[in-house]
DOPATI-442538 format. One line per 2 residues: number of its first residue (from 1); their letters; for each residue x, z, y of C-alpha. Coordinates in Angstrom, 3 decimals, always signed. Last residue first. Layout:
NUM = a = X:Z:Y  ...
// end
This chain:
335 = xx = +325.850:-24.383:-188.300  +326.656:-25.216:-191.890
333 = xx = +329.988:-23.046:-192.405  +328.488:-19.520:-190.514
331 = xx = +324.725:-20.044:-192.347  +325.296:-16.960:-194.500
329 = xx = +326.201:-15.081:-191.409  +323.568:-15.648:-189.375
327 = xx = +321.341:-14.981:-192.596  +322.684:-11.438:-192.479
325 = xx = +322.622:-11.501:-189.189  +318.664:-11.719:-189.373
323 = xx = +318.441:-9.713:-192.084  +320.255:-6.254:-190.575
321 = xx = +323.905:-6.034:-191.946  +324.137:-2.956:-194.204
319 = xx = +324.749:-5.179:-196.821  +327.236:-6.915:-195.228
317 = xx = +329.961:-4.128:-195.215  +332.594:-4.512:-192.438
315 = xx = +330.154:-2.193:-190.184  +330.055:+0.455:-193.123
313 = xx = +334.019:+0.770:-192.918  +335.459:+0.830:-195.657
311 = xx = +337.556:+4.233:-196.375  +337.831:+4.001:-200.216
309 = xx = +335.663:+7.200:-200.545  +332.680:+5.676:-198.587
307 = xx = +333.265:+2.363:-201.019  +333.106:+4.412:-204.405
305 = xx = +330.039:+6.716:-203.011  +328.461:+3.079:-202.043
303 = xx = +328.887:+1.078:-205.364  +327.616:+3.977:-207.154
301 = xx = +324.557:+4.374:-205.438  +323.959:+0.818:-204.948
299 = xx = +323.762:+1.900:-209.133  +319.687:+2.265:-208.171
297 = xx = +319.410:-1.288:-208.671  +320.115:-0.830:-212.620
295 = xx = +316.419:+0.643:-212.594  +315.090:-3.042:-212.157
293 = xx = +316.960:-4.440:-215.441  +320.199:-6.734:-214.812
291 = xx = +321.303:-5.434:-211.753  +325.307:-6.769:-210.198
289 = xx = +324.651:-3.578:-208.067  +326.135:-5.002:-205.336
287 = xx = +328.125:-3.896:-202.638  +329.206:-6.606:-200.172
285 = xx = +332.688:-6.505:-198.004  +334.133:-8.452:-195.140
283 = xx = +338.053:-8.852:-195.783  +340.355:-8.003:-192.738
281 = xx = +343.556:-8.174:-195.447  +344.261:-4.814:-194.913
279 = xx = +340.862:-3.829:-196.046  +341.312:-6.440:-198.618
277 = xx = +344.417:-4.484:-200.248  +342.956:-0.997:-200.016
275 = xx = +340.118:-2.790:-201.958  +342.851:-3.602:-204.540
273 = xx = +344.453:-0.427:-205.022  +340.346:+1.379:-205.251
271 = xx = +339.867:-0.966:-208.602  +337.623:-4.371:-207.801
269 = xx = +335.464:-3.796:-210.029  +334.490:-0.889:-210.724
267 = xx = +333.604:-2.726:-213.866  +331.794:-0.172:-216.321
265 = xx = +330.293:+1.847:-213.484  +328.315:-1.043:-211.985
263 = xx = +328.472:-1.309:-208.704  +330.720:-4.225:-207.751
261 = xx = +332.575:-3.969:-204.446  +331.948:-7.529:-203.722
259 = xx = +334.355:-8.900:-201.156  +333.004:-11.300:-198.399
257 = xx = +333.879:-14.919:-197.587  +334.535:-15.019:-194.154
255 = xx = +336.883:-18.042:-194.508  +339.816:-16.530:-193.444
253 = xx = +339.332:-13.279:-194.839  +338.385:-14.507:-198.323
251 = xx = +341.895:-16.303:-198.059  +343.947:-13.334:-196.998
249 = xx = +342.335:-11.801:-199.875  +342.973:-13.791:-202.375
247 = xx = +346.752:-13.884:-200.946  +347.146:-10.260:-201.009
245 = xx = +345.265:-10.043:-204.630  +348.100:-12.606:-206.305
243 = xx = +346.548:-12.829:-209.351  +346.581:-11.110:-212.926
241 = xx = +342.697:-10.698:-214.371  +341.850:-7.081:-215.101
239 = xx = +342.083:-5.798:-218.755  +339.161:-5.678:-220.890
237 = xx = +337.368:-2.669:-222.124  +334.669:-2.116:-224.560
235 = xx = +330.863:-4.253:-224.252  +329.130:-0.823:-225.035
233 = xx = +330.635:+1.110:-221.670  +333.744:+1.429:-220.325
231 = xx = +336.692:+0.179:-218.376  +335.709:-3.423:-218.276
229 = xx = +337.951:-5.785:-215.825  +336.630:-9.340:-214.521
227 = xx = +339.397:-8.395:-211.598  +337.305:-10.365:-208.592
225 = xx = +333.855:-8.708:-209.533  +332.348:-11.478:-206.979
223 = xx = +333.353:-13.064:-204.334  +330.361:-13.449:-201.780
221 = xx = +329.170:-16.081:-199.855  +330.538:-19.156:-201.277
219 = xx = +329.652:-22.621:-199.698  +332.338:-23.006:-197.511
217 = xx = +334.626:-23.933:-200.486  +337.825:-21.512:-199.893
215 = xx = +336.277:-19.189:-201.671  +336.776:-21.104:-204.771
213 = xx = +340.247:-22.762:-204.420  +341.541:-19.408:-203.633
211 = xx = +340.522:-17.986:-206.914  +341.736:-20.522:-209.146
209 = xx = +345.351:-20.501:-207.441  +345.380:-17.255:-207.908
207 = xx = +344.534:-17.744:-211.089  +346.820:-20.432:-212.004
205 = xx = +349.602:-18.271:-210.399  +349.604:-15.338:-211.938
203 = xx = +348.628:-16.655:-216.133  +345.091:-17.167:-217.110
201 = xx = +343.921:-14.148:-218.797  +340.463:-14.572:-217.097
199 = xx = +339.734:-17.671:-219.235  +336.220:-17.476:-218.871
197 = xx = +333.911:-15.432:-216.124  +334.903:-15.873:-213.032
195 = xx = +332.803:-15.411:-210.220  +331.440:-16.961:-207.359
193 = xx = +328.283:-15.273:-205.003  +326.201:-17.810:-202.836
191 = xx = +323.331:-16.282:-200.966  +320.503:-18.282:-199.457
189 = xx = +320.623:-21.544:-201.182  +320.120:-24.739:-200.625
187 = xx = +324.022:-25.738:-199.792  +324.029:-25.096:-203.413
185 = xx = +322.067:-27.604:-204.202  +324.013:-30.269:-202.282
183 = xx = +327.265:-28.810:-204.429  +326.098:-29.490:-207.590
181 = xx = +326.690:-25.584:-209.845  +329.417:-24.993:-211.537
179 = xx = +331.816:-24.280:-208.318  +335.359:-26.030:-208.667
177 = xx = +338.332:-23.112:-208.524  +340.417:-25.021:-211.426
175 = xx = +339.061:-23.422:-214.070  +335.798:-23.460:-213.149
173 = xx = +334.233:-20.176:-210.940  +330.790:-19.694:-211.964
171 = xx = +328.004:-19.121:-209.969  +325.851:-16.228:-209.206
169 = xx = +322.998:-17.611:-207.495  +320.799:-17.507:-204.854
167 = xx = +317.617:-17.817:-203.103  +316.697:-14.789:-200.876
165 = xx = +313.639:-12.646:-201.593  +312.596:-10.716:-198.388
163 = xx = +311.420:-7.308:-198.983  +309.387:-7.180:-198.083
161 = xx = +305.912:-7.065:-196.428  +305.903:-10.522:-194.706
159 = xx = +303.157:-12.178:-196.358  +304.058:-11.089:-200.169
157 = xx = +302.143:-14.116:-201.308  +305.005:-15.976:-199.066
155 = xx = +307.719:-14.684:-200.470  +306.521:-14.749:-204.219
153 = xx = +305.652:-18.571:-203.497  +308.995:-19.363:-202.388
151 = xx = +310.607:-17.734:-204.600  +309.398:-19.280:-207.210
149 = xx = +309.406:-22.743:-205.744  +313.686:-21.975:-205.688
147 = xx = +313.095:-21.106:-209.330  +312.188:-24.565:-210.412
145 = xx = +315.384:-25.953:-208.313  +317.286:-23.888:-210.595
143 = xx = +315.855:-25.366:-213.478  +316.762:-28.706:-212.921
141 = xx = +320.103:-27.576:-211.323  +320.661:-26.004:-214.990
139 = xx = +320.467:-22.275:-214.890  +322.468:-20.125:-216.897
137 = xx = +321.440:-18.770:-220.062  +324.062:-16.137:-220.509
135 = xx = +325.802:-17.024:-223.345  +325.374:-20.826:-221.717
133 = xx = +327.585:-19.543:-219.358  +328.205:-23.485:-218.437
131 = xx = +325.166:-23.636:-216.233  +325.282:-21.324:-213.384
129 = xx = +323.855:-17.560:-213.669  +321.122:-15.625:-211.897
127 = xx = +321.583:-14.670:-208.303  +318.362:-13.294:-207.186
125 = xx = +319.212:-11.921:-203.774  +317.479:-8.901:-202.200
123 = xx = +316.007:-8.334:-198.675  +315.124:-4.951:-196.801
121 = xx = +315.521:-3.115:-199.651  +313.284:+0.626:-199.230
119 = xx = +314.211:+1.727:-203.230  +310.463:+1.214:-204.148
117 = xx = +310.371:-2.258:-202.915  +313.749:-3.226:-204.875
115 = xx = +312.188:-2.309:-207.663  +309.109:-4.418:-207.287
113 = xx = +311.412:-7.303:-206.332  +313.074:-6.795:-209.615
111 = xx = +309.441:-6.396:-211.515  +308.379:-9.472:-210.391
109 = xx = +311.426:-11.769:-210.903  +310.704:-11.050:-214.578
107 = xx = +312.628:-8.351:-216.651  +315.852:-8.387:-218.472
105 = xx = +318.313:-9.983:-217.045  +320.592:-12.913:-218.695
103 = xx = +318.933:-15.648:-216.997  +315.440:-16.125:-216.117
101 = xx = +315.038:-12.597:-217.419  +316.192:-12.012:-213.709
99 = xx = +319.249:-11.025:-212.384  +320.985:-9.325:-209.308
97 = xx = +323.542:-9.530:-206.996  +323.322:-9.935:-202.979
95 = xx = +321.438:-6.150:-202.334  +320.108:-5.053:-199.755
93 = xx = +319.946:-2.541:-196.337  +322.542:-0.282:-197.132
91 = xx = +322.823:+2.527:-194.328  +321.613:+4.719:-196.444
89 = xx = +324.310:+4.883:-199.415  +326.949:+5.353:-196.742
87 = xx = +326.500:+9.259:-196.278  +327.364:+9.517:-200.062
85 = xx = +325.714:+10.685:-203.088  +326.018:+9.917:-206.623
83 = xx = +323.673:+9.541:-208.933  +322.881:+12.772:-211.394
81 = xx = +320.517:+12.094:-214.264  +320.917:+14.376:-217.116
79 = xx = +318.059:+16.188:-216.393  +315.790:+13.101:-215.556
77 = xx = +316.614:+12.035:-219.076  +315.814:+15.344:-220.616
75 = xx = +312.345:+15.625:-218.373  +310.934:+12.138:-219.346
73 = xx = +311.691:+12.867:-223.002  +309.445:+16.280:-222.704
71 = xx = +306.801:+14.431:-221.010  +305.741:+15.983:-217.580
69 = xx = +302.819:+17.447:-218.380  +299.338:+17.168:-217.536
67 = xx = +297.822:+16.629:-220.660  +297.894:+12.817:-220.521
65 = xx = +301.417:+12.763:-219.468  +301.993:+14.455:-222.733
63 = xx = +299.893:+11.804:-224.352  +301.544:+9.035:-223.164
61 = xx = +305.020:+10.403:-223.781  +304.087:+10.474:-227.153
59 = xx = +302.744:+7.597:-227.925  +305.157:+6.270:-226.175
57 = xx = +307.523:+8.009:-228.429  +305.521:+6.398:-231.656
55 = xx = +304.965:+3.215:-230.218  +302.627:+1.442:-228.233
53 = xx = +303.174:-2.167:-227.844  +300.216:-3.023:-230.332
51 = xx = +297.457:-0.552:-229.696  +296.962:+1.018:-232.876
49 = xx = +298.503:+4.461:-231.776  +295.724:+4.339:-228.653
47 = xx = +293.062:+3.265:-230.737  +293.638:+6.705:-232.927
45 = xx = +294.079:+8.391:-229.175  +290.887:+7.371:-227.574
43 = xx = +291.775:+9.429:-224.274  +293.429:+6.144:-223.115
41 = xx = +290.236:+3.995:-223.752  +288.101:+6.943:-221.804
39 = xx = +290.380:+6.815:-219.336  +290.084:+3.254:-218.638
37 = xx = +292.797:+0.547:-219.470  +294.256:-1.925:-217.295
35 = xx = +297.803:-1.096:-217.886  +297.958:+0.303:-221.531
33 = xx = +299.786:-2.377:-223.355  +302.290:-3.114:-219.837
31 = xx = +303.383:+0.477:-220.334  +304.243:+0.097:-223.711
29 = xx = +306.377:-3.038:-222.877  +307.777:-1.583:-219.999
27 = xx = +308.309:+1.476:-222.590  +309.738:-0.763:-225.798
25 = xx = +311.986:-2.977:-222.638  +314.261:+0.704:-222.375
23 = xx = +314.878:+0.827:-225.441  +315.485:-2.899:-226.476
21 = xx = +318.218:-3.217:-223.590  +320.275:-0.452:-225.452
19 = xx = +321.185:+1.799:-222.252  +322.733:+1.150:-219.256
17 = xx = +322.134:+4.351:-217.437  +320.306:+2.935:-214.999
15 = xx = +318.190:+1.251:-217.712  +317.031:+3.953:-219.345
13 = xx = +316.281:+6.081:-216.210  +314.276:+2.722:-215.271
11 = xx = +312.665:+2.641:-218.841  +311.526:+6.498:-217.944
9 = xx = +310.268:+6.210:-214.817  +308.184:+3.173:-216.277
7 = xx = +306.688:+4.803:-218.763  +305.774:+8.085:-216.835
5 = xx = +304.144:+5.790:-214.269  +302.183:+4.453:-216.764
3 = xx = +301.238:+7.656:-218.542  +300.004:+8.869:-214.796
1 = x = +301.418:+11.993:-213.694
// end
């Protein structure tokens, strides 16, 4: 295999298993140092080590690959890589939540929409963060409107080959179930996910309160991780928000906000009692991978095997809507 294709199998691995960010950025970065170069500059192995962006393991891994083997760090992280598998998993067409380095994310824009390529995505949203999670680096409506041109032009040098790139964002829900982001932009965009993301040990009723305001505006799309809960991973736990999930629900279903059944393994978010809730409810349903890094896409997997054994049905699940009624439904308050 190629050393660059080695490097980047193996940052995706990396990041699909939501590793130290700086591990799994070394080989993109490594593999970015060598793209471009001849074999007779990659054979060159005392340049090679001096080549800044090449470390010692991608050294390594480089060289291996080099040989004609697959490289021994390469073959212990694709042996301990097991996704999940349901019958669901194909019929997902997209993904409605992901981020860019433009935001909290890793990578560019680029490399998401080149991940989303390789996994077959019809469309994916870029749904990078509102303003006040400054932690985050959320987007001021200056800046969003910046990205909106990006998109654009990434659409259109793509000239129909897909996926599609749909505007987005994932915007915060304000205490008091306002959006963080100015409304008229917001009617801009493609996708519109809301999520909380402070004060989510606000007592019962506030919250519920909270969250009904917020999908009640017919701007939101998608309602995302509802709970806020952690049940793993390097960030630790946190408990799920308190609210009223009957009467969320009951509110996402009457104004056809959908459900995210969030991917990532640390959230699960919302827990299998509360989907059973929103299926009774009538709720529509989206299953994001939330991505921050281009091999976190792959966690659809996750997100699907998890919905398949909850029982939702794949025609209540928006991501396996086609594009075109995708958008149809997107548009459902302005038209």
């Amino acid at each position: 295999m190629h050393p660059i294709d080695a490097l980047t199998e193996i940052a995706t691995l990396l990041e699909r298993e939501r590793a130290s960010r700086y591990r799994s950025k070394a080989f993109r970065a490594a593999a970015r140092a060598i793209e471009g170069l001849s074999e007779a500059e990659l054979a060159d192995a005392a340049a090679l080590r001096r080549r800044p962006g090449v470390g010692d393991t991608s050294f390594a891994v480089i060289q291996e690959a080099l040989a004609g083997e697959v490289p021994q760090y390469l073959a212990e992280l694709r042996a301990r890589f097991a996704p999940a598998s349901s019958q669901l998993r194909a019929l997902l067409r997209g993904d409605l939540h992901c981020h860019s380095e433009w935001s909290d994310g890793q990578t560019p824009i680029e490399a998401m929409l080149g991940a989303a390529r390789a996994l077959g995505h019809e469309y994916l949203a870029l749904t990078d963060h509102s303003p006040r999670l400054r932690v985050a680096r959320g987007l001021s409506a200056v800046r969003l409107r910046e990205q909106l041109a990006v998109v654009a032009a990434l659409n259109a040098d793509a000239g129909g080959a897909g996926p599609t790139l749909l505007t987005g964002i994932e915007v915060d829900i304000l205490d008091d179930g306002a959006l963080d982001q100015e409304p008229a932009l917001l009617d801009e965009l493609d996708v519109v996910v809301a999520s909380a993301h402070s004060k989510l040990r606000m007592e019962r009723g506030p919250m519920t309160r909270r969250l009904v305001a917020a999908v009640s505006d017919r701007r939101v799309d998608v309602l995302g991780h509802v709970t806020g809960r952690l049940i793993r991973g390097e960030r630790g736990t946190r408990p799920p928000s308190a609210f009223d999930a009957a009467a969320v629900f009951a509110a996402c279903a009457a104004h056809g906000v959908a459900v995210e059944i969030n991917a990532r393994p640390e959230r699960e978010d919302p827990p299998d009692e509360l989907i059973a809730v929103a299926l009774a409810e009538g709720c529509l349903f989206s299953i994001d991978s939330d991505a921050h890094a281009p091999g976190q896409l792959g966690l659809l997997d996750e997100g699907a095997a998890r919905a398949e054994r909850a029982g939702v049905p794949a025609e209540r699940i928006v991501t396996t809507w086609p594009l075109e009624r995708l958008r149809e439904w997107t548009r459902r308050a302005s038209g």
